[in-house]
N, C-alpha and C positions, 0 to 999 in steps of 0.2 A: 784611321778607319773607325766608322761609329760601331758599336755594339749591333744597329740593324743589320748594318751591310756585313760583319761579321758572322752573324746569325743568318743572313741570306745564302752568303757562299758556302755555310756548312750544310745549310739544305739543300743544297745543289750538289756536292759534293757527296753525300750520302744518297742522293737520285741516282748519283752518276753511280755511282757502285753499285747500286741494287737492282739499274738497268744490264750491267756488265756480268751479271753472276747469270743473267738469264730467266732470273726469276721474277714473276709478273703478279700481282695480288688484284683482285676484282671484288671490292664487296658485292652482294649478290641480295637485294630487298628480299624481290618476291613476295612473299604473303606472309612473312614472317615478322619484318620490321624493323624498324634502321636500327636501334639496339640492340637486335640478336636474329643478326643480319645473315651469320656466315659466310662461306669466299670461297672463291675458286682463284686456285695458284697455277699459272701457265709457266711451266718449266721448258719445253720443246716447242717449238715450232708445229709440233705433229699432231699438240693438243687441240691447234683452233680449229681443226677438220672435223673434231669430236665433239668440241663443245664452244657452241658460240659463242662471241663477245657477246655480251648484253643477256646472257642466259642466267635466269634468275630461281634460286632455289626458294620454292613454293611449298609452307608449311598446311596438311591439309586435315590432322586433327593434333588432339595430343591431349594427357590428362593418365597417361596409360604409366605401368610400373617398368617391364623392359621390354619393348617390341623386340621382334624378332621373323626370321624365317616367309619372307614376304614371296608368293609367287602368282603371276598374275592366271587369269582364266578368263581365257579367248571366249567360252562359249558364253558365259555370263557377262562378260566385260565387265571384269570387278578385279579388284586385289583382293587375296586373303594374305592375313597376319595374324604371328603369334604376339598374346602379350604373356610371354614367359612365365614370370613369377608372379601373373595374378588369374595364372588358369585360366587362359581364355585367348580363343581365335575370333577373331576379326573380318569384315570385309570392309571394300569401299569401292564406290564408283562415284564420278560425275552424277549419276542420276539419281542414288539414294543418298548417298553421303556415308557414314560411318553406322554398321549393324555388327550388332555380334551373334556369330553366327554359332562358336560353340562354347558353353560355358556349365560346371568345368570340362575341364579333358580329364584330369585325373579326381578319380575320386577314391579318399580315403585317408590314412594319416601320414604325413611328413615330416621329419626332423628337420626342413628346410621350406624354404619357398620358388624354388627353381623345379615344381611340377609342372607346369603345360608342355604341349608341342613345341619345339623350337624350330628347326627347317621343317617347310611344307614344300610339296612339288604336286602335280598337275600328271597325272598320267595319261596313257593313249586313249585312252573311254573316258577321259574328262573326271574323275575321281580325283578328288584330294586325298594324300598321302603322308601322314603324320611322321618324324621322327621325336616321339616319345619320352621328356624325360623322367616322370614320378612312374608311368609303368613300364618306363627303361623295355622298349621296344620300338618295331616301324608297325605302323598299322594303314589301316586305307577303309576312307569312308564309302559306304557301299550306297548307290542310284537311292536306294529304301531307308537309307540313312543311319543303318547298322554298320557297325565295325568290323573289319576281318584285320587279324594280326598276321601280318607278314614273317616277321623273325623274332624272339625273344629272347635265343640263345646260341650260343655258340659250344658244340658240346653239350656236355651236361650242365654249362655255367650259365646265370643267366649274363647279358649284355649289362657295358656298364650305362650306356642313356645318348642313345641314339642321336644324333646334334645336326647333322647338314647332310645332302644328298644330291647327287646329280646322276639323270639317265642318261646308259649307254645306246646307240641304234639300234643295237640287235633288241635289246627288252634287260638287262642286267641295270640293275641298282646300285651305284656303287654309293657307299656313305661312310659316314665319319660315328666314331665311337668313345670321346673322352669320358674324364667322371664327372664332366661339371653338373649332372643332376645328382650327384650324390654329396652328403652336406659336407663328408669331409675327403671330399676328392679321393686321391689314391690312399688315403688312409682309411677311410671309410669300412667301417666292419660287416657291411651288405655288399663288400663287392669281392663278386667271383673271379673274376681274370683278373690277370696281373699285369695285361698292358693294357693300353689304348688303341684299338685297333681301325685298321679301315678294309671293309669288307666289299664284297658284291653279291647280289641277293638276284634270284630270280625267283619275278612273285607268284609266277603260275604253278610251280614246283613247290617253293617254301627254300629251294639249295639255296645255300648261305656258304659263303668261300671264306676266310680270311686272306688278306694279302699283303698287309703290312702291319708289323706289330710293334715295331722299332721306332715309329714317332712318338714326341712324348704329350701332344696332345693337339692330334689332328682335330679340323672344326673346318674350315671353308672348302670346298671340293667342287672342280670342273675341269671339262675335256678343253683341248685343244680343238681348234677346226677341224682337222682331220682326224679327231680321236687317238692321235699316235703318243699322246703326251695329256697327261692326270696330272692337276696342280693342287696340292694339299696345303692349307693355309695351318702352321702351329700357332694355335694361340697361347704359345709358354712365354709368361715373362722374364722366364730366362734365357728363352731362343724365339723371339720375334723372329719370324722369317716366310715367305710362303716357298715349299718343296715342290720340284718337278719330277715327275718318275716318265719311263716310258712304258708306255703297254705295249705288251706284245700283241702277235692275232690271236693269240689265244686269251686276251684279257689281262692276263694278267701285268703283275707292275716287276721293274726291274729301273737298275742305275739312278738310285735316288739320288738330289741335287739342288743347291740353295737355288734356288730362279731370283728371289729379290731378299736381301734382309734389310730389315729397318730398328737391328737392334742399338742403332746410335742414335734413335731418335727420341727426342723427350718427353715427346706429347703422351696423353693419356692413351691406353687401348693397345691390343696387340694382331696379330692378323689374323684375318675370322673371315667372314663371307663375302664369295666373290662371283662375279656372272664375265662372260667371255662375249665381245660382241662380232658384227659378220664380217670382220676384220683380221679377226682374232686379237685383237687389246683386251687387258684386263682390266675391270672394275673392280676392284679390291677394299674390302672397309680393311684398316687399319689405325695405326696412331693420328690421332687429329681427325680424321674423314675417310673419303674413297681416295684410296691411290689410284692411277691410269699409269699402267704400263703396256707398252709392247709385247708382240710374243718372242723378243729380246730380252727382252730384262729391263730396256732401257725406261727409267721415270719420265712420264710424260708432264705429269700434270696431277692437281686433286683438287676434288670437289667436298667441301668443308663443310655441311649445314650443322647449324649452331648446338648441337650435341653430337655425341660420339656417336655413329652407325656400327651398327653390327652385320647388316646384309644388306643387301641389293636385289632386288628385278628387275627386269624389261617391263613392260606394260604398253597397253594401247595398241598403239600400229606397232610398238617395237621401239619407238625412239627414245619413250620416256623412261627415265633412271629409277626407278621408286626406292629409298633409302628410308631404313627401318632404325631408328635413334633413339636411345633410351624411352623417353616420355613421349614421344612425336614422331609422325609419320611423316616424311618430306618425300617431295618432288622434284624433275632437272628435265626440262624437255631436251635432246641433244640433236645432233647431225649424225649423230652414227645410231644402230640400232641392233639390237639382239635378236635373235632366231626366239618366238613364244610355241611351244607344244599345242 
């Protein structure tokens, strides 16, 4: 046998295997370009319902330090985004392109560069809703374009820097509390409490609950479909994992629980922000890009664009992915779609 036909049957052979595992690899152009292309990996059968073959991740600015906190706004038809560590919120549409809409958010001195907003959310009157992290607070921009702070402590403590959040139906805020805006995390000598908390806030009163203080650093936060089940993504690199609790009717969280870990995986990143679509599947950033899982547990599939994502939106009618990536802001038209406020 010559060296070709040797070299032929091992690549057929390693086909054959890498068809047998189940797992499928797609580079994905888009607007990005065949050099930093990124991919989308079809693990399940259940992923082509979500995200079609030939679905191409579409890079639509970039130039930025760390996007962040992407949510989109029905009434505008626009995205806003944070870009974290260079103090500054963002929009974008098809019809303007890329403006920045607030710049800075924090003003004043830092021992670090992780001041701006990091999760934004969209509330019922169309307000943008900052989570905070150089004034380590939630605030919400007001119609007249002043500021009203919703919480900035817990107790007499202040908050350690406010990070992701997701509404509940009745009007409760529920969000996430690590120290990643403070320079030296839990060691940090400006920080008041002594965990990482995830609370619920309701904004028309200022009451601020605490409800779990036993993760070691919650960051991505969303309901189940029928709000029975709160999924807390820790972004610890010593427990990759995203956590499931169940809420009671009273709100609150009880029987915490691994929903998915990926602490065997190699790639860069740990698990951080994630949106739930009308399915209830999860988009999840993690190692590598967006995981897709069921509201199983089980891996469906991930959608990779060519830097690491931190967050997710819906956007548009609902179908499109909008993925928030270090330098760059990416795009994923899909077949399935999320619920927009």
């Amino acid at each position: 046998m010559n060296l070709f036909n040797r070299f032929a049957i091992m690549c057929l052979w390693a086909s054959f295997l890498h068809a047998c595992s189940g797992e499928t690899t797609e580079v994905s152009g888009g607007g990005v370009g065949p050099d930093n292309s990124g991919s989308i990996v079809r693990v399940d059968p259940a992923f082509d319902a979500l995200v079609p073959h030939g679905a191409k991740i579409e890079k639509l600015a970039g130039g930025f330090v760390f996007t962040e906190g992407p949510v989109w706004d029905r009434r505008g038809n626009r995205l806003y985004f944070s870009d974290l560590r260079n103090n500054a919120i963002h929009t974008w549409s098809d019809e303007e392109g890329l403006k920045t809409f607030l710049q800075p958010v924090f003003e004043g001195e830092a021992a670090h560069e992780s001041v701006g907003a990091n999760g934004l959310t969209i509330d019922r009157q169309g307000r943008l809703v900052l989570m905070e992290h150089g004034n380590r607070l939630v605030s919400r921009i007001e119609v007249n374009g002043s500021r009203t702070i919703l919480a900035h402590s817990y107790g007499f403590s202040r908050l350690n820097s406010p990070n992701d959040s997701v509404w509940h139906s009745n009007g409760w805020l529920y969000f996430t509390d690590p120290s990643y805006g403070l320079a030296r995390l839990e060691s940090d000598p400006l920080r008041e409490l002594d965990f990482n908390g995830i609370y619920r806030l309701y904004p028309e009163s200022g009451e601020l609950q605490l409800l779990e203080k036993a993760q070691s650093r919650p960051n991505g936060i969303s309901f189940s479909l029928d709000e029975r089940t709160l999924y807390v993504a820790n972004s610890d690199g010593n427990n990759k994992v995203w956590y499931a609790y169940d809420v009671t009717d009273s709100g609150e969280l009880s029987d915490q629980r691994i929903f998915f870990d990926v602490n065997d995986r190699d790639a860069a990143g740990a698990a951080d922000g994630m949106k739930v679509d009308v399915n209830g599947n999860i988009f999840a950033t993690g190692p590598g890009g967006v995981w897709v899982l069921d509201n199983e547990g089980n891996h469906l599939g991930n959608i990779n664009p060519p830097e690491l994502p931190a967050n997710v939106a819906w956007g548009g009618d609902g179908s499109v992915l909008y993925m928030t990536a270090r330098t760059g802001l990416y795009r994923i038209s899909l077949t399935t779609r999320g619920a927009i406020l």
